[in-house]
N, CA, C and O atoms as a CHARMM CRD file, in Angstrom:
* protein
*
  212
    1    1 UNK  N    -58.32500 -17.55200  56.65700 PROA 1      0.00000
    2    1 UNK  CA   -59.58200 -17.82000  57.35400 PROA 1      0.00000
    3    1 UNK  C    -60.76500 -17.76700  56.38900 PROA 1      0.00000
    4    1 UNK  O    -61.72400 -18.53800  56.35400 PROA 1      0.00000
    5    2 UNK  N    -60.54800 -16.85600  55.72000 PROA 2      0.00000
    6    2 UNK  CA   -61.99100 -16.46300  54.68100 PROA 2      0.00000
    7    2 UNK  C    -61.80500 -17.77100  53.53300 PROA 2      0.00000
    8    2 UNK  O    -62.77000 -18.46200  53.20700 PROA 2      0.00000
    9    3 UNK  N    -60.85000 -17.92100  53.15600 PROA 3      0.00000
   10    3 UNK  CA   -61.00400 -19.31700  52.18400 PROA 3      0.00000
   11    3 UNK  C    -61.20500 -20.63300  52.90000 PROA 3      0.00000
   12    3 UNK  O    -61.96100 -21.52400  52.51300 PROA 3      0.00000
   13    4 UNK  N    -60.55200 -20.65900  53.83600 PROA 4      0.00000
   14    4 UNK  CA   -61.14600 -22.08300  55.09500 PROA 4      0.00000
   15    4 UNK  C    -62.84300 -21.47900  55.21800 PROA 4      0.00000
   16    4 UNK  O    -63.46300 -22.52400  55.02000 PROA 4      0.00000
   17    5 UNK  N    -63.86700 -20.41500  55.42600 PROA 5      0.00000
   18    5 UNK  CA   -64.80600 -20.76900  55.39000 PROA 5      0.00000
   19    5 UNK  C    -65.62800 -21.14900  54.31500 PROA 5      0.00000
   20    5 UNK  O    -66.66700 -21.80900  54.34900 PROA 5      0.00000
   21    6 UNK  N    -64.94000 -20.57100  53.19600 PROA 6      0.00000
   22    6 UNK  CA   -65.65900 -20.68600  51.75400 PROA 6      0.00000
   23    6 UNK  C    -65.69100 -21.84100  51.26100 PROA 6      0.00000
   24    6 UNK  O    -66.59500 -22.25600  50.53600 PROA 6      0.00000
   25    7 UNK  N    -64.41700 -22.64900  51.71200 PROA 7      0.00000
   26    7 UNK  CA   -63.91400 -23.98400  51.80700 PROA 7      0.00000
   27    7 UNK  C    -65.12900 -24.72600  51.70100 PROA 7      0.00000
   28    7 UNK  O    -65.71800 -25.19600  50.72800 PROA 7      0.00000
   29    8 UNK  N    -65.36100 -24.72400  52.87400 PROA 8      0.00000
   30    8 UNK  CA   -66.09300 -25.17000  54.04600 PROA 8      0.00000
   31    8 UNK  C    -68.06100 -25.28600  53.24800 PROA 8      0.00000
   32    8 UNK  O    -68.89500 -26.16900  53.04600 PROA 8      0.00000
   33    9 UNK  N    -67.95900 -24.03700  53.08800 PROA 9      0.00000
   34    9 UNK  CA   -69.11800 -23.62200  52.42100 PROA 9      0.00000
   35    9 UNK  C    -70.02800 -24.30000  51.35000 PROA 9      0.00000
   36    9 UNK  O    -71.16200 -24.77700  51.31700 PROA 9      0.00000
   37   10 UNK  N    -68.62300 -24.04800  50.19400 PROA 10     0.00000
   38   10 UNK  CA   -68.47900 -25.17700  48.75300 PROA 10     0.00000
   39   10 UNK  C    -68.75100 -26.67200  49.48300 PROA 10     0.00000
   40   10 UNK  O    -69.37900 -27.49700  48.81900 PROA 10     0.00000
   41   11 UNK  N    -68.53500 -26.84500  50.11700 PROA 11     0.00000
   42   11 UNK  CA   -68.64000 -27.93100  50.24400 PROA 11     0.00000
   43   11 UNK  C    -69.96500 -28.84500  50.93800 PROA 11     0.00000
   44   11 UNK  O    -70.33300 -29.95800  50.56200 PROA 11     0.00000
   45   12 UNK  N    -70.54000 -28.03400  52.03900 PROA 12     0.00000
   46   12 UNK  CA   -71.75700 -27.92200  52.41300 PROA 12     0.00000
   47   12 UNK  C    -72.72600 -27.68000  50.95600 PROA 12     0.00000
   48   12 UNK  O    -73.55600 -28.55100  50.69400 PROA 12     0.00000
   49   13 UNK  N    -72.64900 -27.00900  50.44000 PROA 13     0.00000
   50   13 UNK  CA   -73.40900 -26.93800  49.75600 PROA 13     0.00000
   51   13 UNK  C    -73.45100 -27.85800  48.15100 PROA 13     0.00000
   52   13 UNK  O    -74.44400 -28.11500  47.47000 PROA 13     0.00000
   53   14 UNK  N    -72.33400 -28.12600  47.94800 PROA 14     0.00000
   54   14 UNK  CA   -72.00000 -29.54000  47.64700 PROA 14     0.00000
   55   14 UNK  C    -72.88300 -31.15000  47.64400 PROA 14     0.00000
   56   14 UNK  O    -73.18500 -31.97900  46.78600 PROA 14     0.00000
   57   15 UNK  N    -73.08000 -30.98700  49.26000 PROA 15     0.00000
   58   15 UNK  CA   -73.54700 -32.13100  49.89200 PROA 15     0.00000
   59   15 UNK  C    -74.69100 -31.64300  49.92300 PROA 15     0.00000
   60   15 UNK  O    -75.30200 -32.70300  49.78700 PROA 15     0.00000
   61   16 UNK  N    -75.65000 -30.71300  50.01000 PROA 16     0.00000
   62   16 UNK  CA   -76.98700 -30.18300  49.61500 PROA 16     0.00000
   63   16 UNK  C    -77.27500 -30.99400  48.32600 PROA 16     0.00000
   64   16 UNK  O    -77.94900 -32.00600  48.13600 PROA 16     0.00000
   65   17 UNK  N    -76.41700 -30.08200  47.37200 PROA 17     0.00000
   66   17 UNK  CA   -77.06100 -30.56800  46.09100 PROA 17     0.00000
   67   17 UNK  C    -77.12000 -31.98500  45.37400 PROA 17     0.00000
   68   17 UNK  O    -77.78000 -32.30300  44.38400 PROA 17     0.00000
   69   18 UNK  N    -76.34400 -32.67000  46.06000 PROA 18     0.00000
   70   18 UNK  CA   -76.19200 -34.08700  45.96400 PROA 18     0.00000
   71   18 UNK  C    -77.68600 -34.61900  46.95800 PROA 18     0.00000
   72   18 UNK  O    -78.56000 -35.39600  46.57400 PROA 18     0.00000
   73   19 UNK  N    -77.62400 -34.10600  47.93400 PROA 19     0.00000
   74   19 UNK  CA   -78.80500 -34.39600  48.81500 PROA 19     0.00000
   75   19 UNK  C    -80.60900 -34.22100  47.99800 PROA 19     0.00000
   76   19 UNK  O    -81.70100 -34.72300  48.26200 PROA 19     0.00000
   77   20 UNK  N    -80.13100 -33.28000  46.98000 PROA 20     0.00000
   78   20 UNK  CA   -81.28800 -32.91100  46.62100 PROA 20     0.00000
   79   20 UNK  C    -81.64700 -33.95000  45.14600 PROA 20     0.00000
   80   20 UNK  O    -82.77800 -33.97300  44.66100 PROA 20     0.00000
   81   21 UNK  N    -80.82800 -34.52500  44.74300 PROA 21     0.00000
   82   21 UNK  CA   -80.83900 -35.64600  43.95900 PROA 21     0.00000
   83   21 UNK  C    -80.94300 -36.31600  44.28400 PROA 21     0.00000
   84   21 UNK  O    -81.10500 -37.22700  43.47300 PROA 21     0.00000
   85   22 UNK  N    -80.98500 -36.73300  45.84900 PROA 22     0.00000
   86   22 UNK  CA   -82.01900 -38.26300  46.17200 PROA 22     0.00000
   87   22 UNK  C    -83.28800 -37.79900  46.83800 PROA 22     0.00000
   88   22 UNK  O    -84.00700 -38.53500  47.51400 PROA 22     0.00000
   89   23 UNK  N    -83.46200 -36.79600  46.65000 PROA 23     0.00000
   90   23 UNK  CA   -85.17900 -35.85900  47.53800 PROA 23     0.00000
   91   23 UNK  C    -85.98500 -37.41400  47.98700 PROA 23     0.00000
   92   23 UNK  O    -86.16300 -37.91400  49.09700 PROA 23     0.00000
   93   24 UNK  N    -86.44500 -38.00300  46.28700 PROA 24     0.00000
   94   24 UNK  CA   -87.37100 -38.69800  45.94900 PROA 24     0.00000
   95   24 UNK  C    -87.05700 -40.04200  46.02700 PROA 24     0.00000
   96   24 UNK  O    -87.85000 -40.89900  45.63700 PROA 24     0.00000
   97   25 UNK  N    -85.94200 -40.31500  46.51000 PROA 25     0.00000
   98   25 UNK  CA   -85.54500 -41.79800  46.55500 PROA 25     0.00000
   99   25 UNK  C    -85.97600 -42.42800  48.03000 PROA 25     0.00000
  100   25 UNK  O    -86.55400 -41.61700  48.75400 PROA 25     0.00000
  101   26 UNK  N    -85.77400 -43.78900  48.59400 PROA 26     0.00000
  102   26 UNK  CA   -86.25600 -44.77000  49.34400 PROA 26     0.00000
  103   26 UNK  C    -85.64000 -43.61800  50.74200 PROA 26     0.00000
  104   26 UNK  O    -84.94500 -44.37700  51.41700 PROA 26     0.00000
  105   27 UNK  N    -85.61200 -42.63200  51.21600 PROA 27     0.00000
  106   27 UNK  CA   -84.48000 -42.94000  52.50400 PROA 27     0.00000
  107   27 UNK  C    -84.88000 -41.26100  52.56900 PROA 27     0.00000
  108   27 UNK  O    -84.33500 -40.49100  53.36100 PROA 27     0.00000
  109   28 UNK  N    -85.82300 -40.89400  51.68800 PROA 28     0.00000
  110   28 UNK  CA   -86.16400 -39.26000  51.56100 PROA 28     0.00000
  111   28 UNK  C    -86.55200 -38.48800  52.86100 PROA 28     0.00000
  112   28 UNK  O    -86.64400 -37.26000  52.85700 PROA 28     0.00000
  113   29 UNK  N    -86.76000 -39.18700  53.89100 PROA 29     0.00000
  114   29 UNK  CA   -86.94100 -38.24400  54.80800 PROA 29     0.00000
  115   29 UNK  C    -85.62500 -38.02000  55.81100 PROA 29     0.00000
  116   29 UNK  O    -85.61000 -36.99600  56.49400 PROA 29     0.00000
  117   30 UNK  N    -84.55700 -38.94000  55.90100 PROA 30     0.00000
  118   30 UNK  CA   -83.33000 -38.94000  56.43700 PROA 30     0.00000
  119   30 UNK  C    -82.52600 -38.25500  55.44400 PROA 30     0.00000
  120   30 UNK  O    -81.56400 -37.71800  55.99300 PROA 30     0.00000
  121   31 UNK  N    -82.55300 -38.07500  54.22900 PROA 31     0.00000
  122   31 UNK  CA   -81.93500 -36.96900  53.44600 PROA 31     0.00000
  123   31 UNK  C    -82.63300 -35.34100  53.75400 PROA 31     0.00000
  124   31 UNK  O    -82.04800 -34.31500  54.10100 PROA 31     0.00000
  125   32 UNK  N    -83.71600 -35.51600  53.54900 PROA 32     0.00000
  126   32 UNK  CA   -84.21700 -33.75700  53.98200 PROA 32     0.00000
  127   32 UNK  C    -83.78400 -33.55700  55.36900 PROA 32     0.00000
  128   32 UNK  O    -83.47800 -32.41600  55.71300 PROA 32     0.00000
  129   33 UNK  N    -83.71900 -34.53000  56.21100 PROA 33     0.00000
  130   33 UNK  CA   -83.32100 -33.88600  57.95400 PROA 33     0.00000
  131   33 UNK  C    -81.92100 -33.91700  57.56500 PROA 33     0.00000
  132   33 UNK  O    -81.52900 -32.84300  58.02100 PROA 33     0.00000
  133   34 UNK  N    -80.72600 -34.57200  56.90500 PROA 34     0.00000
  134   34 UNK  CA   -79.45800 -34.07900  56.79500 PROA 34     0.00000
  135   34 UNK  C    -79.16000 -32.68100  56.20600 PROA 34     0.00000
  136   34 UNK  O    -78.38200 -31.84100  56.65600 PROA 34     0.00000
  137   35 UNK  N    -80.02600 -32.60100  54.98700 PROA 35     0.00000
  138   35 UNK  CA   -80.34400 -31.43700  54.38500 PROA 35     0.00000
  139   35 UNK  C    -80.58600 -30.18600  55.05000 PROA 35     0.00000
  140   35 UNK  O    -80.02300 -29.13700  54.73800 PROA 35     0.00000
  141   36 UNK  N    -81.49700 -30.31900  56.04100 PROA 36     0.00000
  142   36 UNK  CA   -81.57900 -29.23200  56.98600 PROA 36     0.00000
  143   36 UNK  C    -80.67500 -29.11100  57.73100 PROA 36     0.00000
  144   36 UNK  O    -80.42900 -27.98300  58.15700 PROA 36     0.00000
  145   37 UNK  N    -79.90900 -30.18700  58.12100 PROA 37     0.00000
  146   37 UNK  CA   -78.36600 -29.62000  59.50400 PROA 37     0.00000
  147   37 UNK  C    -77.36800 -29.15100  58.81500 PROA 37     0.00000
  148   37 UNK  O    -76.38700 -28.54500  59.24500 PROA 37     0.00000
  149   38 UNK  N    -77.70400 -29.52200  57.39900 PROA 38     0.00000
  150   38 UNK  CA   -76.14200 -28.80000  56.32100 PROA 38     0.00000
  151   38 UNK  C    -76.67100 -27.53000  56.19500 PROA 38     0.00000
  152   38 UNK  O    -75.89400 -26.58900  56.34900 PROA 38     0.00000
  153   39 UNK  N    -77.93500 -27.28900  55.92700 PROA 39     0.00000
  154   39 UNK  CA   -78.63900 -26.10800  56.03200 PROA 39     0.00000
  155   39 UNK  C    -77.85200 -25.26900  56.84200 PROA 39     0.00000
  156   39 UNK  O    -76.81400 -24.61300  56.74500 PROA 39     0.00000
  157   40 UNK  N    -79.06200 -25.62600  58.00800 PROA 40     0.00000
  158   40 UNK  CA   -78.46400 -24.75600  59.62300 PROA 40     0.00000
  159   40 UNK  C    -76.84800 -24.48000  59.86600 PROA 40     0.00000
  160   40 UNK  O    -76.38500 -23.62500  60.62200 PROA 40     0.00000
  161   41 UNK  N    -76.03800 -25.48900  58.97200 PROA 41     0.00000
  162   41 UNK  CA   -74.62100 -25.34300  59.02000 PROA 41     0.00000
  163   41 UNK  C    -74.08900 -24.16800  58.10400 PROA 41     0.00000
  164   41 UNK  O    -73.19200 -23.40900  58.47200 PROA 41     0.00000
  165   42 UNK  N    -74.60400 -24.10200  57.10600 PROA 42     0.00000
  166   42 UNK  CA   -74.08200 -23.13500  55.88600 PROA 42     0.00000
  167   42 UNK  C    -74.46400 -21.80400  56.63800 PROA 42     0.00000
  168   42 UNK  O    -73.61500 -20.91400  56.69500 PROA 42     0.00000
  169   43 UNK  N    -75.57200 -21.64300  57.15700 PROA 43     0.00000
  170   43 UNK  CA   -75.75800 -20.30200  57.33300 PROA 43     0.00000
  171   43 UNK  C    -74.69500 -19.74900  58.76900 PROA 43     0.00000
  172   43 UNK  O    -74.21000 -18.62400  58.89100 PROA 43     0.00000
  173   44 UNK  N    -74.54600 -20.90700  59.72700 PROA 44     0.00000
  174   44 UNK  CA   -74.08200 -20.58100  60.89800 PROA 44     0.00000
  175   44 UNK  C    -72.60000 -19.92300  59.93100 PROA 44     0.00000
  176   44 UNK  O    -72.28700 -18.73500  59.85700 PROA 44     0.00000
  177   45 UNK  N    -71.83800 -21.15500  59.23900 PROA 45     0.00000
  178   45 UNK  CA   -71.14300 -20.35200  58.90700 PROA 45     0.00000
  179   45 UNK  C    -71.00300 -19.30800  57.79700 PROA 45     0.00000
  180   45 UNK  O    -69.89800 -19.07900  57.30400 PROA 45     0.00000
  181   46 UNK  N    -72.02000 -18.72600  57.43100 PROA 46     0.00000
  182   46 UNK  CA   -72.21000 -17.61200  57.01200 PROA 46     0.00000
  183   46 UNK  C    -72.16300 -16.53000  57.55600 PROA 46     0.00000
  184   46 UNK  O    -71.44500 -15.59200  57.21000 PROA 46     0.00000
  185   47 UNK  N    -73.14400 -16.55600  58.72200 PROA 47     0.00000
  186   47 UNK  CA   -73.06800 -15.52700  59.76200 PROA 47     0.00000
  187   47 UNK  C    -72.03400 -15.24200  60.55300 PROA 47     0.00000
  188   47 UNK  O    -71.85200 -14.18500  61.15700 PROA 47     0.00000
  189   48 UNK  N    -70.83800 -16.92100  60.54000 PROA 48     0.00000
  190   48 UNK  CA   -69.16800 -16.07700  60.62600 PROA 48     0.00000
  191   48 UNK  C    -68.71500 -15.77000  59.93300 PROA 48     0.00000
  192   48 UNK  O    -68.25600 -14.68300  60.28400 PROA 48     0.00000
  193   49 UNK  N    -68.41900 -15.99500  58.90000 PROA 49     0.00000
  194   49 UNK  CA   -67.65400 -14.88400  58.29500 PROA 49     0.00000
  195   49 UNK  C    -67.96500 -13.70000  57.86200 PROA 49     0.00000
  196   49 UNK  O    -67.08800 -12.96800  57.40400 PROA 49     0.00000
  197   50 UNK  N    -69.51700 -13.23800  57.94700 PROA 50     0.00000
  198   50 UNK  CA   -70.03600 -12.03200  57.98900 PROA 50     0.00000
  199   50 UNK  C    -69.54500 -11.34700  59.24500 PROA 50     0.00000
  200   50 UNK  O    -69.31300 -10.17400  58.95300 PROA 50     0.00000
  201   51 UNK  N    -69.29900 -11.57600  60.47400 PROA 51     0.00000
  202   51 UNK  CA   -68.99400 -11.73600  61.67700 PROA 51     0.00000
  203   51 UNK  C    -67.96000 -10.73300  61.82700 PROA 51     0.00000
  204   51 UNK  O    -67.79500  -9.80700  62.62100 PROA 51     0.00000
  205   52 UNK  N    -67.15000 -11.29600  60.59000 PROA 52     0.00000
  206   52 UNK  CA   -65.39700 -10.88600  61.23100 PROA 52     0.00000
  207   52 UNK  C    -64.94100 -12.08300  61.19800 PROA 52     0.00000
  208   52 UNK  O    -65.65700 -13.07600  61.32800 PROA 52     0.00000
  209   53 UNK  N    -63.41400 -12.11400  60.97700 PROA 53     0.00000
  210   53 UNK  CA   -62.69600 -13.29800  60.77900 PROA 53     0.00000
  211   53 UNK  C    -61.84100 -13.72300  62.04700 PROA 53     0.00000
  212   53 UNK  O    -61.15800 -14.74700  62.01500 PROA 53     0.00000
């Protein structure tokens, strides 16, 4: 369970940092609102596996 969230995690955050290399490109405000639901996603699952598994 704990490596399926870390999984999970790496990978969200992954797609952040890729996200954050087009900040400034043509399409920048549909990247920061994806940015924020990967956001809101990383932490939700943060706060599970802080949780308990």
């Amino acid at each position: 369970m704990v490596a399926r969230s870390l999984e999970r995690a790496f990978f969200y955050s992954l797609a952040l940092f890729s996200n954050y290399s087009l900040w400034f490109g043509p399409r920048a405000g549909v990247y920061s609102f994806v940015g924020e639901i990967l956001h809101i996603q990383l932490g939700s699952v943060r706060a599970g596996s802080l949780g308990g598994n």
